[in-house]
C-alpha positions as CSV (number, residue, x, y, z in Angstrom):
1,X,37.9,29.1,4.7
2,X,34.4,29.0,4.2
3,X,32.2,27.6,6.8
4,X,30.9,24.4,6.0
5,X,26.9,24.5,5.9
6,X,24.9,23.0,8.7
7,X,22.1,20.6,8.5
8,X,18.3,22.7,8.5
9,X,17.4,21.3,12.0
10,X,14.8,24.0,12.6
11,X,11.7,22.9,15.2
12,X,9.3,21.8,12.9
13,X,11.5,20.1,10.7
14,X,13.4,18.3,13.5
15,X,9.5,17.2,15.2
16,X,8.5,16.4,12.1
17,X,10.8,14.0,11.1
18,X,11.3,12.4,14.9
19,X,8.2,12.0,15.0
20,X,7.8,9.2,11.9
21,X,10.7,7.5,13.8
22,X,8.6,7.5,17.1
23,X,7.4,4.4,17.7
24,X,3.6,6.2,17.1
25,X,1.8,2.7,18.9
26,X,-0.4,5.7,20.8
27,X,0.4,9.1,20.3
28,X,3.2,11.8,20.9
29,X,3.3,11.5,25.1
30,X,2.1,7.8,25.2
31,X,5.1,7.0,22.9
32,X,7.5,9.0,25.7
33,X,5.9,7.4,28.4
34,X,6.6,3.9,26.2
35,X,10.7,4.0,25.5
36,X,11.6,2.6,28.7
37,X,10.1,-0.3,28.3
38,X,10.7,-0.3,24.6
39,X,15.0,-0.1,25.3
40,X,14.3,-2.8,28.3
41,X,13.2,-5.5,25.9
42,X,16.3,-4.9,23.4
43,X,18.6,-5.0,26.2
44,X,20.8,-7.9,27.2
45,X,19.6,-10.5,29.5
46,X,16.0,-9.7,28.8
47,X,14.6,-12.2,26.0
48,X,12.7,-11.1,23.4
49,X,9.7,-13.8,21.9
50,X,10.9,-16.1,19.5
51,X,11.6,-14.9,16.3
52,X,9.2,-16.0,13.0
53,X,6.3,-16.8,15.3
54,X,3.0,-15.4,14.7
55,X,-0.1,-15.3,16.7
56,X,-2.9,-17.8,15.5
57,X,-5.2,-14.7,15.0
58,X,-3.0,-12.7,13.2
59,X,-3.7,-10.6,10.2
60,X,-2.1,-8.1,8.2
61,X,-3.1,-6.0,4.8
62,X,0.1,-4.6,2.9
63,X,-1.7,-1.8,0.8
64,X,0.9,-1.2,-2.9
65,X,0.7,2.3,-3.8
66,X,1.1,1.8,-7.5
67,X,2.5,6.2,-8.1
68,X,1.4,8.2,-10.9
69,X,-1.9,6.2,-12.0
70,X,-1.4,2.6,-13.8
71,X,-2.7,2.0,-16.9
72,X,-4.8,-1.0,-16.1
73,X,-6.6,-0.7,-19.5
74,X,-3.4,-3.3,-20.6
75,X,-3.7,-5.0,-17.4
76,X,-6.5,-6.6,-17.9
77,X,-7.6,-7.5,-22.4
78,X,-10.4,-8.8,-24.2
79,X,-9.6,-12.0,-26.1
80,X,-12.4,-13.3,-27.9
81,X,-12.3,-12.2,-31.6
82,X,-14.3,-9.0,-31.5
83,X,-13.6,-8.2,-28.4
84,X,-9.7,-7.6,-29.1
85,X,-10.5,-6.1,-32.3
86,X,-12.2,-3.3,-30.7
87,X,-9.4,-3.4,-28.3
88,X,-6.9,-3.0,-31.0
89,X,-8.6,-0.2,-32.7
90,X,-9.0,2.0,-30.0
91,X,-5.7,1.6,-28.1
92,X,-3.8,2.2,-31.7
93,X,-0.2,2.1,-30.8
94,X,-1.0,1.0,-26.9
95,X,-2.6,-2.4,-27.9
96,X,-0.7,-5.5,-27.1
97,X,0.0,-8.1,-29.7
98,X,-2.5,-11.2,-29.1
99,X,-0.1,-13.8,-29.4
100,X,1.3,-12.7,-26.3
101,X,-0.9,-12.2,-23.9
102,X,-1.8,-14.9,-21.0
103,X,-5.4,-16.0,-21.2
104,X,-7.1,-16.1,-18.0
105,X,-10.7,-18.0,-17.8
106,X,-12.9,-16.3,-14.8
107,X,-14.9,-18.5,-12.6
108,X,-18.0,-16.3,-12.3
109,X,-17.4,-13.0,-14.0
110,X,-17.8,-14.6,-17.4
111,X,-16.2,-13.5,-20.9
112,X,-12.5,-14.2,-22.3
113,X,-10.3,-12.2,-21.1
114,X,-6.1,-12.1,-20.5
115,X,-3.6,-10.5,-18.9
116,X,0.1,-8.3,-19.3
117,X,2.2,-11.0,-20.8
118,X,4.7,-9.0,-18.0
119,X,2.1,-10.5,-15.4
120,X,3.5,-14.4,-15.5
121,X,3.5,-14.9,-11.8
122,X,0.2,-13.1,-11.3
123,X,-1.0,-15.5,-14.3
124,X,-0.1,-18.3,-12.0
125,X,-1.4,-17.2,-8.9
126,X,-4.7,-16.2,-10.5
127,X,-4.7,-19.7,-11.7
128,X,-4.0,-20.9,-8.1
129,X,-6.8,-19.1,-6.6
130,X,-4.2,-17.0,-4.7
131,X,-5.0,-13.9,-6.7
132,X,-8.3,-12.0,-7.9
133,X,-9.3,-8.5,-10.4
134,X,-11.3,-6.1,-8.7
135,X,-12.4,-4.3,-11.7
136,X,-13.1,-0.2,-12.8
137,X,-12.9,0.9,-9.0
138,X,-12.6,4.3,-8.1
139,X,-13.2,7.4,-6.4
140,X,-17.1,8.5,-5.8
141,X,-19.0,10.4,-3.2
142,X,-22.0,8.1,-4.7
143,X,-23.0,5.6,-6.8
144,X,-22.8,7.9,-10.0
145,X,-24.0,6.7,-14.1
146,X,-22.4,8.6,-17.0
147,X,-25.8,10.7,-16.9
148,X,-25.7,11.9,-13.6
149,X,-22.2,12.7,-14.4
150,X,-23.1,14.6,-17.3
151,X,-25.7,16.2,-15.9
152,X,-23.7,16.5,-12.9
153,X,-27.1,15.9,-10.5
154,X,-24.7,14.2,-7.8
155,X,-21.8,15.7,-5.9
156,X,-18.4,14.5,-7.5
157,X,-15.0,14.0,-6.3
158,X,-13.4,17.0,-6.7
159,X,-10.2,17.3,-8.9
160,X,-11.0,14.0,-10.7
161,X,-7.7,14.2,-12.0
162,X,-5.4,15.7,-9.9
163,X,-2.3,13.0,-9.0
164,X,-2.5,14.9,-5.9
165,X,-6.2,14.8,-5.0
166,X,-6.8,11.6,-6.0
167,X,-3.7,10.0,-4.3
168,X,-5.3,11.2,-1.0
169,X,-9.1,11.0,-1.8
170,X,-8.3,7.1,-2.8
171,X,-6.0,6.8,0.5
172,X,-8.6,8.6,2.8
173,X,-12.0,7.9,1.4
174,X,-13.1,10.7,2.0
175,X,-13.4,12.4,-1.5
176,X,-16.2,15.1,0.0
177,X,-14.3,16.9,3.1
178,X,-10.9,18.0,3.6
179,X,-9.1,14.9,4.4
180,X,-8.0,14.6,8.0
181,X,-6.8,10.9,8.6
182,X,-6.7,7.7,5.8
183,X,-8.9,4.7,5.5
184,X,-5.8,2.5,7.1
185,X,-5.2,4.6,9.9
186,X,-8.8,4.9,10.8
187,X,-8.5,1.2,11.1
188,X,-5.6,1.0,12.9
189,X,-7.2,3.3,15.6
190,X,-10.0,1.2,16.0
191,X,-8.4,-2.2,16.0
192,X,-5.4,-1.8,18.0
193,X,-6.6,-2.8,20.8
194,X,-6.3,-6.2,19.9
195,X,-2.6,-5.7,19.7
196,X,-1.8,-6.4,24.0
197,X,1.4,-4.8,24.7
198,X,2.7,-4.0,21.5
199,X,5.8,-1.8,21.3
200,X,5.7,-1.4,17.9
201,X,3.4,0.9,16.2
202,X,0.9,-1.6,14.1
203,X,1.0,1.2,11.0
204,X,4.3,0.0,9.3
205,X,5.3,2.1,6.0
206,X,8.3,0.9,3.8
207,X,7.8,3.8,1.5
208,X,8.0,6.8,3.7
209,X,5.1,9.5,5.2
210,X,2.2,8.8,3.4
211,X,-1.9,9.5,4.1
212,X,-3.6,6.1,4.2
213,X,-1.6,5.4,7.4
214,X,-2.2,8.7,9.3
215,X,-4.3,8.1,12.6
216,X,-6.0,10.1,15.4
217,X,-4.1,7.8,17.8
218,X,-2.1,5.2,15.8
219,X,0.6,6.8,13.6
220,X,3.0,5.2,11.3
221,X,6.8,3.7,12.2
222,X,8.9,4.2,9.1
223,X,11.0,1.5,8.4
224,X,13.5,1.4,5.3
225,X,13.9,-2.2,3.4
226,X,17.3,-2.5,4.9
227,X,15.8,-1.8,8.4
228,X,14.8,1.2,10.9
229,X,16.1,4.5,10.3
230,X,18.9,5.7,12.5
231,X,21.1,8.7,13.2
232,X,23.9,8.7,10.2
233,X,27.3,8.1,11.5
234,X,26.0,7.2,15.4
235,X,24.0,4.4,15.0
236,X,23.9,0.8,13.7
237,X,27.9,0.0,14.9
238,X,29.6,3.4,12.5
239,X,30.7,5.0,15.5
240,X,29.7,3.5,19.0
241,X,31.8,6.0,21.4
242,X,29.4,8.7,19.3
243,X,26.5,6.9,19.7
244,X,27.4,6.5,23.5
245,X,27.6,9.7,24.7
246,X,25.0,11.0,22.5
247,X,22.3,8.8,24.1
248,X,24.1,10.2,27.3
249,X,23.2,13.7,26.4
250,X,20.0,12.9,25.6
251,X,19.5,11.4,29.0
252,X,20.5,13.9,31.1
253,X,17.6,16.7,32.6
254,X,17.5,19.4,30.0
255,X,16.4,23.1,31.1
256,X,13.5,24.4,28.3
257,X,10.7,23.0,27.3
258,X,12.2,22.6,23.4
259,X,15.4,20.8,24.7
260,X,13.5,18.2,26.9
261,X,11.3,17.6,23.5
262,X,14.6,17.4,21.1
263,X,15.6,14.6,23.7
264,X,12.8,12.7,24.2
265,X,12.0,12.2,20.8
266,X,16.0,11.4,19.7
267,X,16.3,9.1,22.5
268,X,13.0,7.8,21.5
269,X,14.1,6.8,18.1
270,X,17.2,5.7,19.2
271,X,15.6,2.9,21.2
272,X,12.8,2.5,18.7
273,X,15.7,1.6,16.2
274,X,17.6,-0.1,18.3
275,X,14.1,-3.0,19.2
276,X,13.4,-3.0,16.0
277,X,17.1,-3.7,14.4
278,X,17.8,-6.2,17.2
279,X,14.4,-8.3,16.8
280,X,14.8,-8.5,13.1
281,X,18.9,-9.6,13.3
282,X,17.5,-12.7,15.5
283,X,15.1,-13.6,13.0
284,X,15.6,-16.5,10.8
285,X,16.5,-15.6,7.0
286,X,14.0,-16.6,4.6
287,X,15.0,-18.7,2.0
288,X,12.3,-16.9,-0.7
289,X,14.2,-15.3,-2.9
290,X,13.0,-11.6,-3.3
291,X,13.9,-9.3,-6.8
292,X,16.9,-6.5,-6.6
293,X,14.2,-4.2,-6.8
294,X,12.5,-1.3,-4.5
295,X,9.1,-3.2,-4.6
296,X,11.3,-6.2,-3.8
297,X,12.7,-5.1,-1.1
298,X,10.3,-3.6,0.3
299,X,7.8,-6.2,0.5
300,X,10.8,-8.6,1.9
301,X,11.1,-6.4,4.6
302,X,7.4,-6.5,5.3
303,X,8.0,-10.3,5.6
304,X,10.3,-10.1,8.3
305,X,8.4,-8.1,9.9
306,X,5.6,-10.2,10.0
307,X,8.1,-13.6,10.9
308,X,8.9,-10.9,13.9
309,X,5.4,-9.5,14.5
310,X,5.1,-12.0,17.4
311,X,7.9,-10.4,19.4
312,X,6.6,-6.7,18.7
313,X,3.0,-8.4,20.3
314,X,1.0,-7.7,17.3
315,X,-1.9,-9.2,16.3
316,X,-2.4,-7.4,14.0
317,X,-0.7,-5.1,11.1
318,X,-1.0,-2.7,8.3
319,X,1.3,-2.4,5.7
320,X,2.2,0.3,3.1
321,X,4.5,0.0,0.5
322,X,4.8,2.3,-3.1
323,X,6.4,2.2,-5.9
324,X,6.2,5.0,-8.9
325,X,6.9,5.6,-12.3
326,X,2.8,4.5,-13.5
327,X,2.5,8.3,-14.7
328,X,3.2,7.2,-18.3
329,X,2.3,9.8,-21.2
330,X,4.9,8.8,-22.9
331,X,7.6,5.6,-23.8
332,X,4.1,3.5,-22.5
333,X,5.4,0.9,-24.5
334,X,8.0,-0.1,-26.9
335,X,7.1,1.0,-31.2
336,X,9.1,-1.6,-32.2
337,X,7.9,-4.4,-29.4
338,X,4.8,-3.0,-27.7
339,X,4.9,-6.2,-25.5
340,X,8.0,-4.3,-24.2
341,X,8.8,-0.4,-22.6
342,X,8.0,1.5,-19.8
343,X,4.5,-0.3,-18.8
344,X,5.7,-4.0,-19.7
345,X,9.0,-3.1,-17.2
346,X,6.8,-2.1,-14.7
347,X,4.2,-4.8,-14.4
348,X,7.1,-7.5,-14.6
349,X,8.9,-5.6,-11.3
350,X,5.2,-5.9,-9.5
351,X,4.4,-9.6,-10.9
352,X,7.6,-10.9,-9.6
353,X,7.4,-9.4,-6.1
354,X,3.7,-9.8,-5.5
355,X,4.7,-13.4,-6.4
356,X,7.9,-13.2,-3.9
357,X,6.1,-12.3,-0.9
358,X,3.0,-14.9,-1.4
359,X,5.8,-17.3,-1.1
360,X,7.5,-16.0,1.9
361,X,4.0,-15.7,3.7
362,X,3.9,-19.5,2.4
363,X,6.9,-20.1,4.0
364,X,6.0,-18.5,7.5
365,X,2.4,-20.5,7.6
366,X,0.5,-17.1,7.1
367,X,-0.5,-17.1,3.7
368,X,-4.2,-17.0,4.5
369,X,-3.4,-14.0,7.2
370,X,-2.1,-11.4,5.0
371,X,-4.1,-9.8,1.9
372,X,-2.1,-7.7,-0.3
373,X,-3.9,-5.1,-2.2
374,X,-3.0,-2.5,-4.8
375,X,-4.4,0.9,-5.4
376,X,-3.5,4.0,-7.3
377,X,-3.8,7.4,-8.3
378,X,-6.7,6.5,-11.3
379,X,-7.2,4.7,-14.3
380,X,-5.7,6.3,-17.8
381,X,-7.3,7.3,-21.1
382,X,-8.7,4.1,-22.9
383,X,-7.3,6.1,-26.0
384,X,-3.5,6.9,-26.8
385,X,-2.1,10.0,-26.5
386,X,0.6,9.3,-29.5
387,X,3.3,7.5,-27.2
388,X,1.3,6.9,-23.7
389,X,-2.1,8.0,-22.0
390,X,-3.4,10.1,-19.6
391,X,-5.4,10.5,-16.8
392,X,-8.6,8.6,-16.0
393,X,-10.5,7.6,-13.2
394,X,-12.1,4.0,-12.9
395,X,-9.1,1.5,-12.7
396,X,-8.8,-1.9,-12.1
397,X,-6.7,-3.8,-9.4
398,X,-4.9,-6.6,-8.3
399,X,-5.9,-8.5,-4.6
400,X,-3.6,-11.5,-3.9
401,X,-3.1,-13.7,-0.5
402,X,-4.1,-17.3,0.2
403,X,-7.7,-16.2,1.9
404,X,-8.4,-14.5,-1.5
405,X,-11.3,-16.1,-3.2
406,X,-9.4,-15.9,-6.6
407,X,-9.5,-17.0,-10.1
408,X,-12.2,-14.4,-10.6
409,X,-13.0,-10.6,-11.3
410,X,-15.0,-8.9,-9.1
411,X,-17.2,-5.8,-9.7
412,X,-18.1,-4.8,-13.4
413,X,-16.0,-4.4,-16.1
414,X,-17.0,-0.9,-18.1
415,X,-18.3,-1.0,-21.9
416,X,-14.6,-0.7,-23.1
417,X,-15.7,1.9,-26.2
418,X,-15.1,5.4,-26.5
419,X,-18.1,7.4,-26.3
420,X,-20.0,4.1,-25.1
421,X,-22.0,4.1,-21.7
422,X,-19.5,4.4,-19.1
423,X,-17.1,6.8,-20.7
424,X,-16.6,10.1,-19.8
425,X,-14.2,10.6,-22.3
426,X,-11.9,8.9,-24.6
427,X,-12.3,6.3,-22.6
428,X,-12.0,7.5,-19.1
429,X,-14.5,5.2,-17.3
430,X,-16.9,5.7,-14.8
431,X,-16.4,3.6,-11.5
432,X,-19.1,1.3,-11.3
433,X,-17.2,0.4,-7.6
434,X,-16.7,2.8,-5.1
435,X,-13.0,3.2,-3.4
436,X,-15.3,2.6,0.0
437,X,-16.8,-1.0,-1.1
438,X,-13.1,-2.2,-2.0
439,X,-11.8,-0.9,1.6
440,X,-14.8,-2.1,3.4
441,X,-14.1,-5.8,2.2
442,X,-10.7,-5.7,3.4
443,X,-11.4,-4.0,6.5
444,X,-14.5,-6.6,7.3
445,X,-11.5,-9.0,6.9
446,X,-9.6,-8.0,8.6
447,X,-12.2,-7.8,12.0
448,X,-13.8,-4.4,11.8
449,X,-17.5,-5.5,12.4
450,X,-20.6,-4.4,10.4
451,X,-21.7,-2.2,12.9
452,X,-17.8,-0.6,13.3
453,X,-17.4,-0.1,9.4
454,X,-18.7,3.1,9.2
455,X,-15.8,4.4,11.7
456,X,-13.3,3.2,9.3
457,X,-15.2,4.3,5.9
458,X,-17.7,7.0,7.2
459,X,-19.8,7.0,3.6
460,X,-20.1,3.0,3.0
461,X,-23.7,3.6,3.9
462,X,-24.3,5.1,0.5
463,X,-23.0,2.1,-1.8
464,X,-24.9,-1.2,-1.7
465,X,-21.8,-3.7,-1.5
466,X,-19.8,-3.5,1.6
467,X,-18.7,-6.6,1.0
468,X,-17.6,-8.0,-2.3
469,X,-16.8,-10.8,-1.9
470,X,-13.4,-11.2,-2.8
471,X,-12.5,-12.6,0.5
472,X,-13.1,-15.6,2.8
């Protein structure tokens, strides 16, 4: 009989992965030196702080990875006359029909514009104030027109469109130097402190490893939407005589270096799962109603983590969720309905759970203490490829949460014409916002001070808008 094959648990793999189950509040020894008092407050007879209860001075920022680069070209669509004529022209079989789309009327940014008619609930929340437009943000090193560009007399982000280079250069904001920690991370280290005895890491991802989160000293907890990630077939009640004496091995004195790591970092997850799965059974269930879907999920589980953020003794949290399928160069949208395909499934998946977990922080009396965000890889081609587009570079993005000064696009939207002034070609626009000015905003909102913000977002001294505005 063959034997069967054994799981690859080879060093680096096993620290690795351990490791994103630490608790990663402080750093590999300080989260050793942390999981006794971590499995004392999940134990019985010890009471943990009531669940949904936030502090006064909370604050949180859930940053939406939206994978592969959306197309926000048909996110956000001129509606006067001319303006979706030109539109119509050069997006060819891209263009959405006008009848459809939902009319939005800006408070400062002036012209008539609209939105996906997939966006509904972002149509509604825009309306409300709950939701703004940052528009054609990108990646830059500096400011940069389409002559300098040309010419190329400034230093450029290298790769300009490379899924994988941008994905970190927007994550970091650092697009001029190897990329050693992201933007969120960077703000986790210097905020935590206002986090007293947490036992949770403040970095929370619900989408797996990722770079915006990755700290000097704060590193992220992976938590799955269902809830932390355990050992399969030991943990969470599958086989508790298993999960017994294995957190009985791991306890005993172990005689190499390698062995006492193996077990300080399983028993370490072990009781960081265990805190984390027992604080969010006792909280109270929401009665928002979240979508079957991985965004949904994922920003419900976000939700109960802030109701439970409280018990974890944060003040403070950073969010990061993802979703893909945005790289669309083909089946964009449908021939025979282009209010429907790939695109229109897509935005209506994001509209509905954006809209979801505004509601939930509603419910919990936090709406004005958590800002959601989205970001991605880059904008697409202004022009169709024949069935979708390809990659760009400025984009434009959603912000929604109740301290969001909404109804309004911030920033300026590029000359939407082919071979106009802010196209690099067919249509791939130049950011007239920098990826740093869009952090910088959220990060001076969420308590990083003028002096501090160049920790977080080491080139913001070379834009001219730290701040824009988007929030109050």
């Amino acid at each position: 009989m063959p034997r069967p094959a054994l799981p690859d648990l080879s060093r680096r793999r096993f620290i690795g992965q351990a490791c994103c189950a630490a608790v990663g509040a402080t750093g590999f020894l300080s989260s050793l030196a942390s999981l006794r008092l971590m499995g004392a407050a999940a134990s019985p007879g010890n009471t943990l702080v009531g669940a949904a209860s936030t502090a006064s001075d909370y604050k949180a920022i859930v940053c939406l990875f939206l994978n592969g680069g959306n197309d926000a070209n048909n996110l956000i669509i001129p509606a006067d006359a001319a303006g979706y004529a030109a539109y119509a022209a050069a997006r060819s079989n891209l263009a959405l029909p006008q009848a459809g789309l939902l009319p939005i009327t800006p408070r400062t940014a002036g012209g008539t514009w609209a939105l996906h008619p997939s966006l509904a609930e972002i149509h509604s929340l825009f309306g409300a104030g709950k939701a703004a437009l940052m528009a054609n943000v990108g990646t830059l090193v500096y400011p940069t027109t389409l002559a300098q560009y040309n010419a190329t007399s400034v230093p450029l982000p290298p790769q300009l469109y490379s899924h994988a280079d941008q994905q970190v250069q927007w994550q970091s904001s650092v697009p001029d130097q190897p990329a050693v920690t992201g933007w969120g991370g960077r703000l986790a280290d210097l905020v935590n402190a206002s986090n007293s005895n947490n036992q949770l890491s403040m970095s929370i991802s619900l989408a797996g490893t990722n770079f915006f989160q990755v700290g000097k000293q704060v590193s992220e907890y992976d938590i799955s939407p269902s809830g932390a990630v355990t050992f399969s077939g030991t943990t969470g009640g599958n086989n508790p005589l298993r999960y017994t004496t294995q957190k009985a091995l791991f306890a005993q004195s172990q005689p190499a270096l390698f062995n006492t790591a193996f077990a300080g970092l399983s028993s370490g997850a072990i009781a960081n799962s265990d805190l984390v799965n027992t604080v969010l059974a006792s909280a109270p269930a929401l009665t928002t109603t979240f979508p079957a879907t991985s965004l949904g999920t994922q920003l419900q589980m976000a939700a109960k983590l802030i109701s439970t953020s409280a018990s974890f003794g944060l003040k403070r949290q950073i969010f990061f969720c993802q979703v893909g399928g945005y790289d669309l160069h083909a089946a964009q949208v449908d021939p025979t309905n282009p209010d429907n395909g790939a695109h229109a499934t897509l935005f209506q998946q994001l509209s509905q759970a954006l809209n979801a977990f505004y509601n939930a922080t509603v419910e919990l009396g936090v709406a004005n203490q958590v800002t959601t965000f989205t970001a991605s890889d880059f904008g697409r081609t202004y022009s169709s490829n024949g069935s979708g587009s390809d990659h760009g570079w400025g984009n434009h993005q959603l912000i929604v949460g109740g301290a969001v000064q909404g109804g309004d696009i911030y920033g300026k939207m590029p000359t939407l014409t082919i071979g106009g002034p802010d196209d690099t070609g067919r249509g791939r626009w130049v950011p007239t916002t920098s990826v740093d000015e869009y952090s910088a905003t959220l990060a001076s909102w969420f308590g990083v001070s003028a002096t501090d913000l160049a920790t977080v977002l080491p080139n913001i001294g070379r834009f001219a808008h730290p701040n824009l505005g988007f929030l109050g």
